[in-house]
C-alpha positions in Angstrom: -24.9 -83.4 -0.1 -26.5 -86.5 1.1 -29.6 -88.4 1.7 -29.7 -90.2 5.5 -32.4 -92.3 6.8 -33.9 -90.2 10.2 -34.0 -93.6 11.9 -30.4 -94.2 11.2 -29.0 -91.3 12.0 -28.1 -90.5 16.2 -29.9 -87.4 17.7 -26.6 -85.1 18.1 -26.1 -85.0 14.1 -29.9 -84.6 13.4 -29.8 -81.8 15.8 -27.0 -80.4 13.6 -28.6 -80.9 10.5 -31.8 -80.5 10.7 -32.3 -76.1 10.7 -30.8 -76.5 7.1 -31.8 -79.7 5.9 -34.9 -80.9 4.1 -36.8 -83.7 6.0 -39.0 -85.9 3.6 -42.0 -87.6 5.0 -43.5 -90.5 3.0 -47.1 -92.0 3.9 -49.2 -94.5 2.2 -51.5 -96.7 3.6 -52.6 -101.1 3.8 -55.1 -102.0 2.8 -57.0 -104.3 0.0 -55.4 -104.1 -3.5 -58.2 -106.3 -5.4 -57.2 -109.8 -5.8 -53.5 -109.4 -7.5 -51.8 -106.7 -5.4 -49.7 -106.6 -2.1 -51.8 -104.5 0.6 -48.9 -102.4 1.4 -48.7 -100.7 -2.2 -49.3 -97.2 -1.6 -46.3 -96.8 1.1 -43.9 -99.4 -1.4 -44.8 -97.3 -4.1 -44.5 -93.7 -1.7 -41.3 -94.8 0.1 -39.6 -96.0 -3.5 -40.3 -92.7 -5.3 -39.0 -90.8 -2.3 -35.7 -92.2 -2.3 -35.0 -92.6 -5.4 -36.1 -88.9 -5.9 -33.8 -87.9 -2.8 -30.8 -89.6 -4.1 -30.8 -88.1 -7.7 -31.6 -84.8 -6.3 -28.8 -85.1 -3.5 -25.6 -84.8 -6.1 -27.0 -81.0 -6.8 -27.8 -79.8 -3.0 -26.5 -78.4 -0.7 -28.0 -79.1 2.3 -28.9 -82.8 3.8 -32.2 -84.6 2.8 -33.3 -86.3 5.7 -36.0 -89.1 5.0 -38.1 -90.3 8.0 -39.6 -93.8 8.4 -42.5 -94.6 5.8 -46.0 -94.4 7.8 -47.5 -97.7 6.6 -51.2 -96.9 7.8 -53.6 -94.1 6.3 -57.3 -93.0 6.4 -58.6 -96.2 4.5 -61.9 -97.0 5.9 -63.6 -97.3 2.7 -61.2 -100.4 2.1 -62.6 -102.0 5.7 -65.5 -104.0 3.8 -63.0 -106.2 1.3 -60.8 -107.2 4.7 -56.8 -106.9 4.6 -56.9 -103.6 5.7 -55.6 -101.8 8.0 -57.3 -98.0 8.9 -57.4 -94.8 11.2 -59.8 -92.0 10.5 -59.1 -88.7 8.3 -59.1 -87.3 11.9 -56.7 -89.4 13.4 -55.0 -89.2 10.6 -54.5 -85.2 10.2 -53.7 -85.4 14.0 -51.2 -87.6 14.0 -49.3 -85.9 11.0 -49.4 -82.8 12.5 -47.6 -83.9 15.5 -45.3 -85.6 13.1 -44.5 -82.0 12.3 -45.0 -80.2 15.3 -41.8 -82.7 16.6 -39.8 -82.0 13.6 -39.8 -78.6 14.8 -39.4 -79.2 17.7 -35.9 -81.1 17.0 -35.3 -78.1 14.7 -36.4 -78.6 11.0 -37.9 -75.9 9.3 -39.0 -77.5 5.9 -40.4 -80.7 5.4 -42.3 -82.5 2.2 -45.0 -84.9 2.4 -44.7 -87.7 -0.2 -48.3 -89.1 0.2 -48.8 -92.3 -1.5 -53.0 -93.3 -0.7 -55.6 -90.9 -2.3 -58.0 -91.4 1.3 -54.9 -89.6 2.7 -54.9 -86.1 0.7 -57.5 -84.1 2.7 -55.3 -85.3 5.8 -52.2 -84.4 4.8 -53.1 -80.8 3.7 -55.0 -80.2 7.2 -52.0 -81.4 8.7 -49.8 -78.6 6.5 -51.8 -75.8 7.5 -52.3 -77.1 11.2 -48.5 -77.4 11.4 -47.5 -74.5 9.9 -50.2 -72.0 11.3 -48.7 -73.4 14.9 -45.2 -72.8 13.9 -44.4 -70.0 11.4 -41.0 -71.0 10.7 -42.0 -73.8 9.1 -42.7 -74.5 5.6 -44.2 -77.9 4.7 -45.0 -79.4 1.1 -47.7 -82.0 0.3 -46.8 -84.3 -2.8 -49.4 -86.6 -4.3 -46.5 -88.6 -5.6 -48.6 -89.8 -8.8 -49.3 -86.4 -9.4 -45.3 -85.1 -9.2 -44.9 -82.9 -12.0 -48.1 -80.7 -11.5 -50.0 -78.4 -14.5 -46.8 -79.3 -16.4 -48.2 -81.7 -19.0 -45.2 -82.4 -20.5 -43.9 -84.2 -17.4 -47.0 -86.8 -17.5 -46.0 -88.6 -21.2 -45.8 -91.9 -19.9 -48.7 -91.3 -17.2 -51.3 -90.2 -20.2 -50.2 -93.4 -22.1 -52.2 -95.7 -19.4 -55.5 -96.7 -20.6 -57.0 -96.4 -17.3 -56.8 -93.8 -14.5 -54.0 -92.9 -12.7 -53.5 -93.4 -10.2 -56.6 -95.3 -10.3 -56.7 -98.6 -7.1 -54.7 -101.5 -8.2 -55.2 -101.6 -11.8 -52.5 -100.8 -14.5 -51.0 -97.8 -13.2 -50.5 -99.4 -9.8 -49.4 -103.2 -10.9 -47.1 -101.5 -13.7 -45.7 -99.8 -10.8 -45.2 -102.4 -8.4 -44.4 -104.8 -11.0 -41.3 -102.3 -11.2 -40.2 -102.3 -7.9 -41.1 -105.6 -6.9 -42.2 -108.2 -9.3 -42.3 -110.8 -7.4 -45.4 -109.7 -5.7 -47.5 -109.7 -8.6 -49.0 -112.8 -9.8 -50.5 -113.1 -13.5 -53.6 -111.7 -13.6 -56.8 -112.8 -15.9 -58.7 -110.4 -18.5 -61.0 -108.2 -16.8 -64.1 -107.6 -18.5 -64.6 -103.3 -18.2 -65.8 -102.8 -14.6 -67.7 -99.5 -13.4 -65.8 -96.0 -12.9 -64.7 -95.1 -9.1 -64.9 -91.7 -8.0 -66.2 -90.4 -11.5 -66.9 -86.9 -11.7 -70.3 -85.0 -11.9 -70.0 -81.1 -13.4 -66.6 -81.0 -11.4 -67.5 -82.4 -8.1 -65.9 -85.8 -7.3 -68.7 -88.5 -6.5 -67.6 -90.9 -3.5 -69.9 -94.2 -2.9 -69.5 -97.2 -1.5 -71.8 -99.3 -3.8 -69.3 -97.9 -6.3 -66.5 -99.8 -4.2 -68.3 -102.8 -4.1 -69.8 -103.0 -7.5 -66.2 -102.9 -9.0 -64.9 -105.8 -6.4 -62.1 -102.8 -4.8 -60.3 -102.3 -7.4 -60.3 -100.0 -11.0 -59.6 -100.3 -14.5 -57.2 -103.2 -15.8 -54.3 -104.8 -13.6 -53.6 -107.6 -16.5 -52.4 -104.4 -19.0 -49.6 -103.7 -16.7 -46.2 -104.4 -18.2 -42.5 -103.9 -16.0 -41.8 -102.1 -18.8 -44.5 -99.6 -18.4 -43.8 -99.5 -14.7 -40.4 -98.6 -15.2 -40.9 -96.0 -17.5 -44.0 -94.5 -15.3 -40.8 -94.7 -12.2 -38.5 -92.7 -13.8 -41.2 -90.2 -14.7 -42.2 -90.1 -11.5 -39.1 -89.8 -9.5 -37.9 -86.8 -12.2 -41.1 -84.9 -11.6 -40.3 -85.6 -7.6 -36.7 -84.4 -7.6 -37.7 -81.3 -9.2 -40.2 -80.4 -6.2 -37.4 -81.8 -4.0 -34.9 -79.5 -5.4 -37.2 -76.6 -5.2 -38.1 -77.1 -1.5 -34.5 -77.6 -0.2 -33.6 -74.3 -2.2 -36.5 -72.1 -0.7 -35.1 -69.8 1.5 -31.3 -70.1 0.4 -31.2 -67.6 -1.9 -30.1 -64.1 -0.6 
C-alpha cells in the first residue's frame, strides 16, 4: 500500500482510511546539541527514520501508513541552562500526546506508533499510551525509542555496538554520525575532545539524573569528532530495518483471522 503524509492528505480520505490504516507519530524535541549540532536533531533524526521505515515497509502492507506532522518540541528542561532550547514539561508533554491520540480516535484510527526521538520524552510518551488507550479500548498504541528499534534482539544492534560511546548518548558520535547522514551540511568539523564525564551513569540499576552532570560535560556526551557519514549511514539503515519490522508488526496486529 502506501505511505501519505496526514497533513497532506483531505479529511474525507483520512476518514476512509484511517479504521484500517496505521498512523505513525514521530516526536523529538529542540534544544542544545553541544557546540557542533543543529538543535532540532532529535525530531530530524525521529522524522527521517520514520519515513524511511514507512516506505520500505509500505511495498509489503496492506493497509495505508499514515504519518502525522513531526512534533518539534519535547520535555527538555534539563537543556534550559545551555540556551537554544526550546521546552514544555513531562506533564505538558504526556497531556498533549494523549490528546494527540484521543483525536486520532476520534477521526477513527485504531493503531498508532510513537517514533520518539528525545530521551526527556520516554516517560511522556508511555503515560500518554496507557492514558490513551485506558480512555479508548479500541485503540492500540506503540512507543518506539527509535535508537533502540530492534529491541532484546542483539543481532539487530551490529553497527549500534560498534560506537565507542553511548548510544544514543546527546550529540556525540552516535548523534553527529547520524545527522552527518541525513544532513551533512549541518555539521561542522569538530575538534578532539579530551574524555568528558559520564551522563546518566548507572548505580546498581537505577539510572542517576543530575544537573551538575549536565554541566560538568558542557551538554553534551562522549565524542562528536569520531563520527564518520559512513558510520551514520550504516547506523540509518540499521535503524530504519529494526523500525520497519515493528512497523510491519503493528499494521498486521489484528488482521489475522
Amino acid at each position: 500500500m502506501t505511505v501519505r503524509k496526514w497533513a497532506e492528505t483531505d479529511r474525507e480520505t483520512l476518514t476512509r482510511l484511517l479504521p484500517e490504516a496505521l498512523v505513525l507519530l514521530p516526536i523529538g524535541a529542540t534544544e542544545q546539541h553541544g557546540p557542533y549540532l543543529p538543535t532540532g536533531t532529535d525530531h530530524l533524526l525521529a522524522g527521517e527514520v520514520t519515513a524511511r521505515a514507512a516506505e520500505r515497509a509500505a511495498t509489503n502492507l496492506a493497509c495505508e501508513l499514515l504519518i502525522t506532522p513531526t512534533l518539534p518540541v519535547g520535555a527538555s528542561d534539563h537543556h534550559l541552562p545551555f540556551g537554544g532550547t526550546l521546552s514544555i514539561s513531562p506533564a505538558t508533554l504526556t497531556t498533549m500526546l494523549t490528546e494527540i491520540l484521543s483525536s486520532i480516535v476520534a477521526c477513527g484510527g485504531r493503531r498508532v506508533l510513537i517514533v520518539n526521538g528525545h530521551g526527556g520524552n520516554v516517560g511522556g510518551c508511555a503515560a500518554a499510551a496507557a492514558a490513551a488507550t485506558n480512555a479508548a479500548p479500541e485503540l492500540t498504541v506503540g512507543h518506539l525509542d527509535y535508537w533502540a528499534a530492534g529491541g532484546q534482539d542483539r543481532s539487530r544492534w551490529s553497527v549500534r555496538e560498534s560506537c565507542t560511546g553511548p548510544v544514543p548518548g546527546h550529540a556525540g558520535e552516535f548523534e553527529t554520525a547520524m545527522i552527518m547522514a541525513v544532513r551533512p551540511e549541518l555539521v561542522p568539523d569538530r575538534p578532539i575532545r579530551a574524555d568528558p564525564p559520564a551522563i546518566g551513569s548507572s548505580t546498581g540499576g537505577a539510572t542517576i539524573h543530575a544537573t551538575a552532570a549536565w554541566l560538568a560535560t558542557d551538554g553534551y556526551t562522549d565524542h562528536p569528532e569520531r563520527a564518520t557519514a559512513a558510520l551514520g549511514h550504516e547506523l540509518l539503515d540499521e535503524l530504519v530495518a529494526a523500525t520497519e519490522s515493528v512497523i510491519m508488526e503493528l499494521a498486521q496486529e489484528g488482521t489475522n483471522p
